[in-house]
N, C-alpha and C positions, 0 to 999 in steps of 0.2 A: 773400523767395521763394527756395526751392534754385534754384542753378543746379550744371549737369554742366559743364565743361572741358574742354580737350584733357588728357589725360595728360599727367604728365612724367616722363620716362624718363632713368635713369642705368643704364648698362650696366657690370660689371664688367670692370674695365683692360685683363686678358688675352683674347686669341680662343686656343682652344683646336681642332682639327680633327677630325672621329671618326675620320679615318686616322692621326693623331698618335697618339689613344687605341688604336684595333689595334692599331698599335705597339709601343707601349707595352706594353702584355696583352702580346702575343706577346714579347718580349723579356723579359718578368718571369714569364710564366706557362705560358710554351710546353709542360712538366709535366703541365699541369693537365686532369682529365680534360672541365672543363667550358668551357675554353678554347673553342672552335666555339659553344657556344650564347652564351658571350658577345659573340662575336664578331660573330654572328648579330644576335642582340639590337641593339647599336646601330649595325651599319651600316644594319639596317632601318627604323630609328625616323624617318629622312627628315631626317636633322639635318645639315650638313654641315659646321657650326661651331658653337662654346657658348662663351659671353664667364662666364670665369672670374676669380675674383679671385685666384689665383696660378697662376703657370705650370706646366704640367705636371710639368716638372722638378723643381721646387720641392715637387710634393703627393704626397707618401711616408710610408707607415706607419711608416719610423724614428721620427718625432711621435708615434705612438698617434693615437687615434681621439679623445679628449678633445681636446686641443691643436688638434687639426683640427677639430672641431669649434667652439671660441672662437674661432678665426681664421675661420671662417666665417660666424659667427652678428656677430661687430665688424664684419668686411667690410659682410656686407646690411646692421647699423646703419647704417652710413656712408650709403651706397647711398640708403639711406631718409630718412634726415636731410639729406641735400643733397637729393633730389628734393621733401623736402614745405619746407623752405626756399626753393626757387627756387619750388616751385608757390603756395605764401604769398605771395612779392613779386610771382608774376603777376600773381595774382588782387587783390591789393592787398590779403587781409586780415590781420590782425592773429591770434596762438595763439587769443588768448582768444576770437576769432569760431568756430573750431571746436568742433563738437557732438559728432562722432563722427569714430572713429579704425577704422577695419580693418585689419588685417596678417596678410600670409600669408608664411612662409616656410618652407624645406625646407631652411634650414640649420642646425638645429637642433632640440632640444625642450629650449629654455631656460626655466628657472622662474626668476621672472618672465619672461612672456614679451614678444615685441616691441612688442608693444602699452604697456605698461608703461614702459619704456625712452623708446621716441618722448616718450611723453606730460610724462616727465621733464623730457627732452631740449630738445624742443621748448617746453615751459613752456606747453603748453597747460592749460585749466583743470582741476582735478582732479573733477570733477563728469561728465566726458566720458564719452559712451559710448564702448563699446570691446568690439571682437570681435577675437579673436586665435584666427586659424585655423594651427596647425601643423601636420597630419595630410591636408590634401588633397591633398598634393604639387603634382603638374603643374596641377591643375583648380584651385588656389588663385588665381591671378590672376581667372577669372571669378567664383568664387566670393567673394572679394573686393570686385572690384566690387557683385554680384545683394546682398550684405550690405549696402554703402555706401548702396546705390536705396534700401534698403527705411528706411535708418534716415534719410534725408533726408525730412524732413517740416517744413512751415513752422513757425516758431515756435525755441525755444532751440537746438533742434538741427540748424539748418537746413542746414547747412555739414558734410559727409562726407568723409572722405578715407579710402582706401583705399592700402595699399600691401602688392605683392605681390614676393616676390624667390625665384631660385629659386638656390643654387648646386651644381652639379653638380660643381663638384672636390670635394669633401667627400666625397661615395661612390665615386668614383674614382679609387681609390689601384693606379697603378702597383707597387710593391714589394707589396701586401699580398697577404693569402691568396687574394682572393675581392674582385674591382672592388665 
């Protein structure tokens, strides 16, 4: 019979502040004529902190956008792989009991995508379902989930696990043209 869980939640290491990111903009883009609207932009978004997997400091376009990107997309792997290992020894079951796999992320558009990876990873069976949502951005965590409901149904596939990650240092680059 599907059962639902609690979530298990891994948050990336860093807290990052949206006054840290003003900041920052202001200090690297003061210039810029679009400065104010970005500014606008995420003091309005109601956020007051975003757990980053590198420190602000640290997330600069001297890398390029590529680099910054693999470091962001291994981060969420991580991210992911420890939360559906600890949520396997909750629930006490074994890869090979999972049916279906979902994953959302906005750290990337890795081919192969996260889904692939986990399933590697994790040495779940190669028969799994698997939806790999890259494109929803922010709405991918529910969307995530509303996927995980639908493909839990009794029988081979009973067992769904979803995993949504979002990292926002990756588009917010201090040094670069354009956060």
């Amino acid at each position: 019979m599907p059962t639902i869980t609690a979530p298990t939640v891994r948050y990336a290491p860093h807290t990052v502040t949206t006054k840290d990111i003003a900041a920052a903009w202001r200090e690297h883009h003061s210039d810029n004529r679009d400065l104010k609207v970005w500014l606008r932009m995420v003091q309005s978004a109601g956020i007051d902190s975003r757990p980053w997997l590198r420190p602000l400091e640290e997330t600069g376009a001297n890398e390029g956008v590529g680099p910054r990107s693999r470091a962001a997309y291994d981060g969420a792997r991580e991210l992911a792989l420890a939360a559906a290992r600890e949520a396997l020894k909750k629930t006490g079951l074994n890869p090979g009991d999972v049916g279906a796999i979902v994953t959302s992320h906005t750290s990337s558009y890795t081919v192969p995508g996260l889904d692939v990876d986990l399933v590697r990873r994790l040495g779940l069976r190669p028969d799994v379902a698997r939806v790999g949502l890259s494109t929803v951005a922010c709405a991918g965590g529910a969307q995530a989930l509303i996927q995980a409901d639908r493909l839990t149904v009794p029988g081979p596939a009973s067992t769904s696990w979803s995993s949504s990650l979002k990292d926002s240092a990756r588009s917010t680059i201090p040094g670069a043209n354009r956060p």
